[in-house]
VODOTOR-352767 format. One record per residue: residue in one letter; x, y, z of N, C-alpha, C, O in turn. Coordinates in steps of 0.001 Angstrom, whole numbers, plus 500000, padded with zeros to 6 digits. Example, Ala and Ser with C-alpha at 12.3 -4.5 7.8 and 13.67 -1.06 7.14 Angstrom:
BEGIN
   residuo      n_X      n_Y      n_Z     ca_X     ca_Y     ca_Z      c_X      c_Y      c_Z      o_X      o_Y      o_Z
         A   513190   494310   507800   512300   495500   507800   513200   496700   507800   514236   496681   508465
         S   512850   497750   507080   513670   498940   507140   512900   500030   507870   513409   501138   508039
//
This chain:
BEGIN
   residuo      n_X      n_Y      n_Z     ca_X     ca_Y     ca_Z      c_X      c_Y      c_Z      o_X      o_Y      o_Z
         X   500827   498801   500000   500000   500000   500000   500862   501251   500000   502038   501274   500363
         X   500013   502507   499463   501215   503045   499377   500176   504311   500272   499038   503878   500449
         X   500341   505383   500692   499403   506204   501204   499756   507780   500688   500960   508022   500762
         X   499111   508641   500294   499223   510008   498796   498675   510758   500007   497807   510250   500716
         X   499224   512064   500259   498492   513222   500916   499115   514525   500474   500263   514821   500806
         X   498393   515267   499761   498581   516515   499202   497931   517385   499993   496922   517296   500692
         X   499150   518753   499612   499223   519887   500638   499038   520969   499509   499088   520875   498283
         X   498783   522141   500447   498965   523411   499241   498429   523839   498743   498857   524711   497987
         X   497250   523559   498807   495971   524280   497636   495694   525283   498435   496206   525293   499554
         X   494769   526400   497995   494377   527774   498298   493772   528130   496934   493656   527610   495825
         X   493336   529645   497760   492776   530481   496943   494055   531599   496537   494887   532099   497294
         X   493893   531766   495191   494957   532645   494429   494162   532990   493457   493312   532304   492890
         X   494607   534586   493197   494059   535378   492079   494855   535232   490830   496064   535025   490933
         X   494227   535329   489521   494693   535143   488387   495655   535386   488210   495770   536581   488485
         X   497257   534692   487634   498088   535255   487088   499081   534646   488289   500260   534428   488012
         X   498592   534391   489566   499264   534217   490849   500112   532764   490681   500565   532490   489570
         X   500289   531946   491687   501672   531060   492233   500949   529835   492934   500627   530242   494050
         X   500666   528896   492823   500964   527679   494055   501349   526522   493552   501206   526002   492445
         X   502268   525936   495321   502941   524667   495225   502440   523905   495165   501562   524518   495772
         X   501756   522405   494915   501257   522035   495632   502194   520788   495744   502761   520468   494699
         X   502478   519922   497035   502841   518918   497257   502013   517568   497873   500869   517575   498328
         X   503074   516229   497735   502568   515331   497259   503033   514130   498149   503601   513160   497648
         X   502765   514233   499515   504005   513330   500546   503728   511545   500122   502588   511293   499731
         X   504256   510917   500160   504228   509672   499846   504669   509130   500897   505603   509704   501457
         X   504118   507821   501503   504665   506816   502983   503831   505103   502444   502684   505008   502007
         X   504830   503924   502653   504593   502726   502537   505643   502328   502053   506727   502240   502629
         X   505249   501913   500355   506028   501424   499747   507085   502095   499316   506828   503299   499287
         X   508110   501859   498985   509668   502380   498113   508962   503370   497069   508064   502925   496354
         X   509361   504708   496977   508627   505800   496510   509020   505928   495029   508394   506336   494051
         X   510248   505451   495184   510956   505697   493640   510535   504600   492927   510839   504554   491735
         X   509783   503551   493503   509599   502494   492081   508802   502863   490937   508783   502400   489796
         X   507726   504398   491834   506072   504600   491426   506399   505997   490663   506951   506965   491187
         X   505959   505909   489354   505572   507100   488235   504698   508013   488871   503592   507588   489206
         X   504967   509074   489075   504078   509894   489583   503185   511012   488668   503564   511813   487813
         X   501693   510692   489274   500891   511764   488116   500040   512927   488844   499543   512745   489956
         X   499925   514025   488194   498299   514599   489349   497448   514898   488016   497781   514991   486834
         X   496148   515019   488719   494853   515165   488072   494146   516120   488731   494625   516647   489735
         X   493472   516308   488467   492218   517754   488377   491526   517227   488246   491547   516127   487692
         X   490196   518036   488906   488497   517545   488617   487899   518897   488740   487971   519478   489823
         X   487464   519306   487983   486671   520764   488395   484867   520777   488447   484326   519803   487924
         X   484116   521673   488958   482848   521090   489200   482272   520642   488088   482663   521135   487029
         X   481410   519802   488062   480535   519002   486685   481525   518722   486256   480970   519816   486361
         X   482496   518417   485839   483350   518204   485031   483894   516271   485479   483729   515684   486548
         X   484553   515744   484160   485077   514346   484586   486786   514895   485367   487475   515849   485007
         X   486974   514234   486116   488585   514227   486073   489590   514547   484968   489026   514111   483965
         X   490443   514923   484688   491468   515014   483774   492956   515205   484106   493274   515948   485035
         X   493652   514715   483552   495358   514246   482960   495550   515881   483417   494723   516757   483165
         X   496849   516087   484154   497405   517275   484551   499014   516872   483987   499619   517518   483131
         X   499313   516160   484396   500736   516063   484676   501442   514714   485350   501047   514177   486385
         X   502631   514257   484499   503263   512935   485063   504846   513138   485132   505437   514115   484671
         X   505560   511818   485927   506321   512406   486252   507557   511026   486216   507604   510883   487438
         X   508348   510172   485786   509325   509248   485405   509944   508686   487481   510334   509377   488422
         X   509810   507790   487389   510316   507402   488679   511606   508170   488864   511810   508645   489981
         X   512525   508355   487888   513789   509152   488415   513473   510359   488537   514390   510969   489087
         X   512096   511387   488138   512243   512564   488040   512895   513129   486528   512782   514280   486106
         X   513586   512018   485861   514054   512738   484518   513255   512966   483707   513698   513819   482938
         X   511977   512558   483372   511097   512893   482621   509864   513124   482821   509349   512368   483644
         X   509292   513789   482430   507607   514493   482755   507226   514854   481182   507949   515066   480208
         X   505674   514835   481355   504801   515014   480541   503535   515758   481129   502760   515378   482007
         X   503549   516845   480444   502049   517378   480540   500780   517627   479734   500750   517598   478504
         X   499740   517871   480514   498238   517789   479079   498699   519839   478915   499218   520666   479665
         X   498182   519852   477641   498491   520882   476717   498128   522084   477630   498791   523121   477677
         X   496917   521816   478406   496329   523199   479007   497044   523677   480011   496659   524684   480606
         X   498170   523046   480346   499281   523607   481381   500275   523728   480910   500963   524642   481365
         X   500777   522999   479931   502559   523571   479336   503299   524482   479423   503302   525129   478376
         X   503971   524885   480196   504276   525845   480228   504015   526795   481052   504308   527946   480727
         X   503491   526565   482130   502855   527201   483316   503138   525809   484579   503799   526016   485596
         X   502766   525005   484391   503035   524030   485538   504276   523129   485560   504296   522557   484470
         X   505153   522805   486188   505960   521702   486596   506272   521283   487711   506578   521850   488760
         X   506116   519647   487242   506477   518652   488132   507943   518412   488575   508937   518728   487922
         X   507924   517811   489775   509126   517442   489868   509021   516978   491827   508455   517424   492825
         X   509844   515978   491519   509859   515071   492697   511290   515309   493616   512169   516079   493229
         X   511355   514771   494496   512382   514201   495822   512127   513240   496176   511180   513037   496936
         X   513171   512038   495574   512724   510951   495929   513086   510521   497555   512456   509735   498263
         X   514052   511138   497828   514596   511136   499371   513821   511631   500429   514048   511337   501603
         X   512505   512708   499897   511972   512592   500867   510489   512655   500310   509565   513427   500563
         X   510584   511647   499526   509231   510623   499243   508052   511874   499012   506886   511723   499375
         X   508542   513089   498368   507343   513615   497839   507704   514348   496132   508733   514604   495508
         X   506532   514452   495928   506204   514665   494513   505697   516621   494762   505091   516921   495791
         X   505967   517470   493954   505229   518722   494192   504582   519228   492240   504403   518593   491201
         X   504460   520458   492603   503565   520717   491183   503313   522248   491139   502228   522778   491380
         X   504435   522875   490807   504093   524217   490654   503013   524492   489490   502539   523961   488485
         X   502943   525463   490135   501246   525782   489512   502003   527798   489224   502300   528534   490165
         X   502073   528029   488335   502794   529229   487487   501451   529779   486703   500688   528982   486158
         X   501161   531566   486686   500293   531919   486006   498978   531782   485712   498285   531955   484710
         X   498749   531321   487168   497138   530171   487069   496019   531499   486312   495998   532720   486154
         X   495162   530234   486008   494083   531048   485338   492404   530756   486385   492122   529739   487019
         X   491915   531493   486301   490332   531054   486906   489863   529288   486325   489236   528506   487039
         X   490230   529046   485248   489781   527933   484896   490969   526514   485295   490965   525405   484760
         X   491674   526890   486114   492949   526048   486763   491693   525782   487799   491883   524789   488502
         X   490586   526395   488009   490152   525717   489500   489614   524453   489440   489010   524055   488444
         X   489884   523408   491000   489512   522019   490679   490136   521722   491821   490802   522453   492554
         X   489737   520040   491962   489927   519710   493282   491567   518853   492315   491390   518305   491227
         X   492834   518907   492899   494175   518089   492413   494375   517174   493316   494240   517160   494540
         X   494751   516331   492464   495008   514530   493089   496200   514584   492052   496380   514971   490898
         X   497034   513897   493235   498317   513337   493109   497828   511508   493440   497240   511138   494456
         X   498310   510508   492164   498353   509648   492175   499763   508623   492108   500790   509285   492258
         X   499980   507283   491932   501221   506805   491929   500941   505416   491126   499985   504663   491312
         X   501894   505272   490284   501453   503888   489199   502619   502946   489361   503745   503320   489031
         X   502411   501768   489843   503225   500767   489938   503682   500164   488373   503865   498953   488257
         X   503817   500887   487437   503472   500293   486237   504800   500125   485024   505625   500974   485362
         X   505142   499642   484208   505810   499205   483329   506054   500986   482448   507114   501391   481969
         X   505176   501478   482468   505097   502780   481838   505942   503728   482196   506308   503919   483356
         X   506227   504247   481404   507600   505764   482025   506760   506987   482793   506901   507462   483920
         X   505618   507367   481473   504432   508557   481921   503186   507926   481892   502776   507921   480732
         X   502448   507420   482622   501220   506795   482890   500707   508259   482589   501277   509112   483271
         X   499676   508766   481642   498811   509500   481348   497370   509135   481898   496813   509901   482684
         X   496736   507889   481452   495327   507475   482036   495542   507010   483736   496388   506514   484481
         X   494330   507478   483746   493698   507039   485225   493808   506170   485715   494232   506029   486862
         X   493243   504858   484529   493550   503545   485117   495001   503024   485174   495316   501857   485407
         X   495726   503909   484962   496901   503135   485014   497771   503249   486439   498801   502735   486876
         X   496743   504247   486936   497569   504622   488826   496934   503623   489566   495758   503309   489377
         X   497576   503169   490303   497393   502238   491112   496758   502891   492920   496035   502215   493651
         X   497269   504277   493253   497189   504879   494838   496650   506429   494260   496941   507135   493295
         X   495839   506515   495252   495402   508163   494916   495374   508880   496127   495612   508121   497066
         X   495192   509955   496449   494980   510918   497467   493979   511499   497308   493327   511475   496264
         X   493643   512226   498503   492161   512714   498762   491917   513803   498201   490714   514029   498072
         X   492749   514732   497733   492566   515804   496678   493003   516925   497548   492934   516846   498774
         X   493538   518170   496799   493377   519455   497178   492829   521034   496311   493274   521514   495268
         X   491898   521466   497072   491267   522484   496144   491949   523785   495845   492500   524515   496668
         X   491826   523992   494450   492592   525062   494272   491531   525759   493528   490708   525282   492746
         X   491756   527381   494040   490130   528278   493771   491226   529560   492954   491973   530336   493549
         X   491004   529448   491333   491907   531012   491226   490547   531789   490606   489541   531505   489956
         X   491240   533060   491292   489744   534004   491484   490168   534978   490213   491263   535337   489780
         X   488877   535227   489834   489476   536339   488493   489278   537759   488778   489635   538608   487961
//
């Protein structure tokens, strides 16, 4: 088992800054690809951002490029996710997940194996 608890969300006005982090405790942290996701109201979940067990490689969905990056510590078993230039439509509840998987960037959902309880992020316009 592995156990996901994300920190960091708030309210920030357009254009503004947040961290959010991603503590990891159980299993060996570096075996697991790390991803986060978004859910905003009515809306399904969606692909934010992934992250290569070493940290050498990441992938993001288009609507953040360039405004958000990932990047991990595997030494102290957390994952974070700057959040750069947010927009009002960045708002949503973020889940940091972890994929035991053969894959470098697990993009889909089903491919994470551990999730966390989410953190809300409100950018105000």
């Amino acid at each position: 088992q592995v156990q996901l608890a994300e920190s960091g969300g708030g309210l920030v006005q357009a254009g503004g800054s947040l961290r959010l982090s991603c503590a990891a405790s159980g299993r060996t942290f570096s075996n697991y690809a790390m991803g986060w996701f978004r859910q905003a109201p009515g809306k399904e979940r969606e692909f934010v951002a992934a992250i290569s067990r070493s940290g050498g490689s990441t992938y993001y969905a288009d609507s953040v490029k360039g405004r958000f990056t990932n990047s991990r510590d595997n030494a102290k078993n957390t994952v974070y996710l700057q959040m750069n230039s947010l927009k009002p439509e960045d708002t949503a509840v973020y889940y940091c997940a972890a994929a035991y998987s053969g894959l470098l960037l697990p993009i889909i959902e089903g491919r994470y194996d551990y999730w966390g309880q989410g953190t809300q992020v409100t950018v105000s316009s």
